[in-house]
C-alpha positions in Angstrom: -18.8 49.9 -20.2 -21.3 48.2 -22.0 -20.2 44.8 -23.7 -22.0 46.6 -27.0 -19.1 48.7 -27.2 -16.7 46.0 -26.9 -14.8 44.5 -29.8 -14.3 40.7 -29.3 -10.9 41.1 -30.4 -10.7 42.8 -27.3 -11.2 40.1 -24.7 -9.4 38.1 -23.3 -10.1 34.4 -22.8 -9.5 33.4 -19.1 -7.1 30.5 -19.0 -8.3 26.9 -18.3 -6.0 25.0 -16.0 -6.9 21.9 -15.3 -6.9 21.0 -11.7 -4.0 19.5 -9.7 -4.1 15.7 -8.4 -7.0 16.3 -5.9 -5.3 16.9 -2.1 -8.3 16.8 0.3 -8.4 19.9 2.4 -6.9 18.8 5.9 -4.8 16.3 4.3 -1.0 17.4 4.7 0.7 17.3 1.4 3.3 14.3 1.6 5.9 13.5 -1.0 8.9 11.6 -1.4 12.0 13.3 -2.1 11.9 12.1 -5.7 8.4 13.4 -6.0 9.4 16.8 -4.9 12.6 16.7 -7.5 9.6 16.2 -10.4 7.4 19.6 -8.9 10.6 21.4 -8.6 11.5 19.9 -12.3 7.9 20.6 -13.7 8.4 24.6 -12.4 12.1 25.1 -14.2 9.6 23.4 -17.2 7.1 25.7 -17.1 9.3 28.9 -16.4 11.5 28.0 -19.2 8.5 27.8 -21.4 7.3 31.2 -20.6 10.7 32.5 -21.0 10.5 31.4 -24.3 7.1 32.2 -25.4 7.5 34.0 -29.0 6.3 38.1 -28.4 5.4 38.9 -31.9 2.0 38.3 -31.6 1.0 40.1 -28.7 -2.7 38.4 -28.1 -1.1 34.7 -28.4 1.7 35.7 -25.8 -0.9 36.8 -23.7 -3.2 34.1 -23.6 -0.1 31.7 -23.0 1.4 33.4 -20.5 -2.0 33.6 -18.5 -2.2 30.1 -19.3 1.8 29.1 -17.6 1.2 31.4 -15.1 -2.1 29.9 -13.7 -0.1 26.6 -13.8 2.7 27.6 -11.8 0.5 29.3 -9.3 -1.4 25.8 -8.9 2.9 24.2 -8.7 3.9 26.3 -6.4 1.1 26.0 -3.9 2.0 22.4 -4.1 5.8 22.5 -3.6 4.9 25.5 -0.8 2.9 22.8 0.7 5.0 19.9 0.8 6.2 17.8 3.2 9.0 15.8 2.6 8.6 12.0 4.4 12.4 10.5 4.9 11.8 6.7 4.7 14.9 6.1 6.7 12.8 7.5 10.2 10.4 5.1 9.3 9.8 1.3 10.5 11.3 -0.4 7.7 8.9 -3.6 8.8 5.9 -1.9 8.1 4.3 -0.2 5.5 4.4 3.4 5.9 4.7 6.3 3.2 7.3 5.7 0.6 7.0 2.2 1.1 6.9 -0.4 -2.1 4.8 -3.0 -1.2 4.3 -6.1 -2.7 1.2 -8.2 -1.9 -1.0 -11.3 -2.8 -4.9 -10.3 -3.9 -6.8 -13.4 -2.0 -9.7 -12.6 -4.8 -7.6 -13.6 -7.9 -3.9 -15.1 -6.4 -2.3 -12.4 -8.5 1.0 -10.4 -7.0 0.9 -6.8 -7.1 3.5 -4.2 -6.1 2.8 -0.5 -5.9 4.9 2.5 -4.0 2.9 4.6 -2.1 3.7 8.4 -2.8 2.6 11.6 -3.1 -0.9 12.7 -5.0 1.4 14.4 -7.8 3.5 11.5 -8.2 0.8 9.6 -8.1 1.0 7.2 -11.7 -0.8 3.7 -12.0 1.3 2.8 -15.0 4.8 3.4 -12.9 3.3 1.2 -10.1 2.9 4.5 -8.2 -0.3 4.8 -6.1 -1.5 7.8 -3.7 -1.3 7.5 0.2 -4.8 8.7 0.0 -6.2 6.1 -1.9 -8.3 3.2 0.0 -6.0 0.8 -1.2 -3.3 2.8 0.4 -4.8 3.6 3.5 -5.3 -0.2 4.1 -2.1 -1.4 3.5 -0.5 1.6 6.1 1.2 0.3 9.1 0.9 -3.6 7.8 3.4 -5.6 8.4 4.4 -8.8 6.2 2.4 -11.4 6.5 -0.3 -9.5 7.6 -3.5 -9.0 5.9 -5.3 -6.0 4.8 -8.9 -5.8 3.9 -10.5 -3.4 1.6 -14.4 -2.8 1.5 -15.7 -2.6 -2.0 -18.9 -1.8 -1.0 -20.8 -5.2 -0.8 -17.6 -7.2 -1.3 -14.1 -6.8 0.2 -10.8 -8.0 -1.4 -8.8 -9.0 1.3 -4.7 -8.5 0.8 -1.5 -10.4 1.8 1.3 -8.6 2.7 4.2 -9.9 1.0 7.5 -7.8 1.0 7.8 -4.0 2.4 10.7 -2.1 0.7 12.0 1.1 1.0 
């Protein structure tokens, strides 16, 4: 039919999801038991919000169920996907996934302590960096004392470990 005959009442608008935490393709989908309590948390979220969504007005239903539903297509890849890491099979000496590490930035003498998680539990404010991040990938297998240097193109910033918890 030809879009001339089309009312624009008529159409519906295709749902904009924004993206997920960015998993590159390969990359196994790691997360800590706590991060996959917040995916399976988020989906009870979003299904309750689609049980709830008001019916009356049948276009706005529509477009918001679309909407939930792309979401928890994108969620429930992720929680298909993921790959729970026990820290207790883990050296506890070294820094491995899960780990909270706590280290000494030779640049500026400042302490810093970050977990290393999961890309959707991923938060900067809550200390809570990815394991696919640079600065994660050059603090794996550390041990403390050790240093770990990461290349910031011309310069590196070069990283004491301090304390591994887990």
């Amino acid at each position: 039919m030809s879009r001339g005959f089309v009312k624009e009442d008529d159409q519906e608008e295709v749902p904009m999801v924004a993206p997920r935490a960015d998993l590159p393709e390969g990359t196994e989908n790691f997360v800590t038991r706590t991060g996959m309590d917040l995916l399976l948390e988020e989906r009870e979220i979003l299904t309750a919000e689609m049980e709830n969504l008001d019916k009356s007005q049948e276009k706005e239903y529509r477009i918001s169920f679309n909407h939930i539903n792309a979401k928890l297509q994108l969620l429930n890849e992720r929680i298909t996907s993921a790959k729970i890491i026990d820290p207790e099979k883990l050296p506890q000496d070294e820094v491995h996934f899960g780990a909270t590490v706590t280290f000494k930035n030779a640049a500026n003498n400042l302490k810093q302590t970050f977990q290393i998680v999961g890309v959707d539990e991923a938060d900067i404010k809550k200390q809570k960096i990815s394991f696919i991040t640079p600065l994660a990938k050059v603090l794996m297998h550390k041990k403390i004392g050790e240093k770990a240097v990461l290349n910031l193109g011309e310069r590196q910033n070069e990283f004491e470990i301090l304390e591994i918890k887990y």
